[in-house]
C-alpha positions in Angstrom: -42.1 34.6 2.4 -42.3 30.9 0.9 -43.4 29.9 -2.8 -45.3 26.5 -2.9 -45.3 24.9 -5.5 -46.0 21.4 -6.5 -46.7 19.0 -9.8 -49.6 17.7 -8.1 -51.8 20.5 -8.6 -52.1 22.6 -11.3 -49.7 24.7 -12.9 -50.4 28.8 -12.9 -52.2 29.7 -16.0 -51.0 33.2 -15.4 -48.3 35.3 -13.5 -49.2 33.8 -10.1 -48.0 30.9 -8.0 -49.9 28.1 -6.4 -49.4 29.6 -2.7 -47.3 31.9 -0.9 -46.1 31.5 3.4 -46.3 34.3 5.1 -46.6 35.0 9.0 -47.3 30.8 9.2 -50.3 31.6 6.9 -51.0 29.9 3.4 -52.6 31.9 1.5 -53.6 29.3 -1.9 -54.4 31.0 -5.3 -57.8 30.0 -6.5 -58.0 26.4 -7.9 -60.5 25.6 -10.9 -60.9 21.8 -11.8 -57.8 21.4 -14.0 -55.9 18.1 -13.8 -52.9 18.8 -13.2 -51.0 16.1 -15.0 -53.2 17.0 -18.5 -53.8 20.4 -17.7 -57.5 19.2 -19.3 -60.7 20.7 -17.1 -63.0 18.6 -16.0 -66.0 18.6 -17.3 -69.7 18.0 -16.5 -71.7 18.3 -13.4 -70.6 20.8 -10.2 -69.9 17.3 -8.2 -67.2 16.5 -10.9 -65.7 19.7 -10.7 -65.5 20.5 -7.2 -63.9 17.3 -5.9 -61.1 17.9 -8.8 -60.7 21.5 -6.9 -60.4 20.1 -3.5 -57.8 17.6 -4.8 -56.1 20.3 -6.2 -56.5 22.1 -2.8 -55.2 18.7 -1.1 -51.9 19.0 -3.2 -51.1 22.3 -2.3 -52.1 21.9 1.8 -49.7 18.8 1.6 -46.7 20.5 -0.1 -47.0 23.3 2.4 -47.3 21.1 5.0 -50.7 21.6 6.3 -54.4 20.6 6.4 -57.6 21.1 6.2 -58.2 21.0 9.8 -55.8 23.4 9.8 -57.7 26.0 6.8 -59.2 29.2 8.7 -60.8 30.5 5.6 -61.8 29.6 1.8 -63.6 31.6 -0.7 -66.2 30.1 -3.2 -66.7 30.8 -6.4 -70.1 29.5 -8.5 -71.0 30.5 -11.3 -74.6 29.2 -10.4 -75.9 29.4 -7.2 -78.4 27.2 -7.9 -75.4 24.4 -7.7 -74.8 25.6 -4.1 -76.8 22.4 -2.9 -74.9 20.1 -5.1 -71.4 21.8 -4.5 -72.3 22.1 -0.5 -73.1 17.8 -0.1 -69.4 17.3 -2.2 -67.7 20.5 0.3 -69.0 18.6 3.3 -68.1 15.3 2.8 -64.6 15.6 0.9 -63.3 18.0 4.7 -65.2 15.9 7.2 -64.9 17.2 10.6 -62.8 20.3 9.2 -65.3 23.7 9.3 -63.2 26.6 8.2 -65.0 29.9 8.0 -66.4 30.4 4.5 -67.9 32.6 2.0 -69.7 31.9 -1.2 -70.6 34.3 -4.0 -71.8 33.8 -7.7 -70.0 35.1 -10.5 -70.3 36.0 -14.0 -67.6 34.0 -15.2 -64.6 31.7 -14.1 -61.4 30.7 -16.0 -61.6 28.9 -18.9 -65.5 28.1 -18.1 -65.2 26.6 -15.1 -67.7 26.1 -12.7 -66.2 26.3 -9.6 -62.9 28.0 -7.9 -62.3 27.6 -4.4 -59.0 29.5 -2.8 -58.2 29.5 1.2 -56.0 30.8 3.9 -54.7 28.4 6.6 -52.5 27.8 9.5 -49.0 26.2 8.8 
């Protein structure tokens, strides 16, 4: 099994890493909108806070050496589905032709008040 782990996404706030290989499978811990050179969250609309996450994502696909064409599954997290439109039009355009198989759920409450958290599982 492989550690990734790379300065251009955020650093674990907790006993975790940013990804782990196994079996050619990434497998990405969840990603809130932290920049990762600040370790600051983004604030403000969903928009704001889910294209930071899918940076973050991009980071960690790259350092593994993968894509998103390549991402079989991601998880959503919202702590309001009433921001699934909003989040959805940003999701959309930021993978293009990429469609991995998803699930979205609301929660209660994310990391340091985030909005969003996104995590995935794909091919390497």
């Amino acid at each position: 099994m492989k550690t990734i782990s790379t300065p251009s996404a955020p650093a674990a706030i907790g006993p975790y890493s940013q990804g782990k290989i196994a079996c050619n499978l990434l497998f990405t811990a969840g990603q809130i909108p932290l920049i990762p050179e600040t370790m600051e969250m983004v604030t403000g609309p969903i928009e704001a806070q889910t294209e930071r996450v899918l940076k973050n994502l991009d980071a960690v696909l790259a350092e593994a050496g993968t894509s998103w064409e390549r991402v079989a599954k991601t998880t959503v997290f919202l702590t309001d589905l009433g921001d699934f439109a909003a989040f959805n039009a940003v999701y959309e355009k930021h993978l293009g032709g990429a469609k991995p198989a998803r699930s979205t759920v609301q929660v209660a409450a994310l990391p340091k008040g985030a909005k969003v958290e996104i995590e995935l599982v794909a091919e390497v």
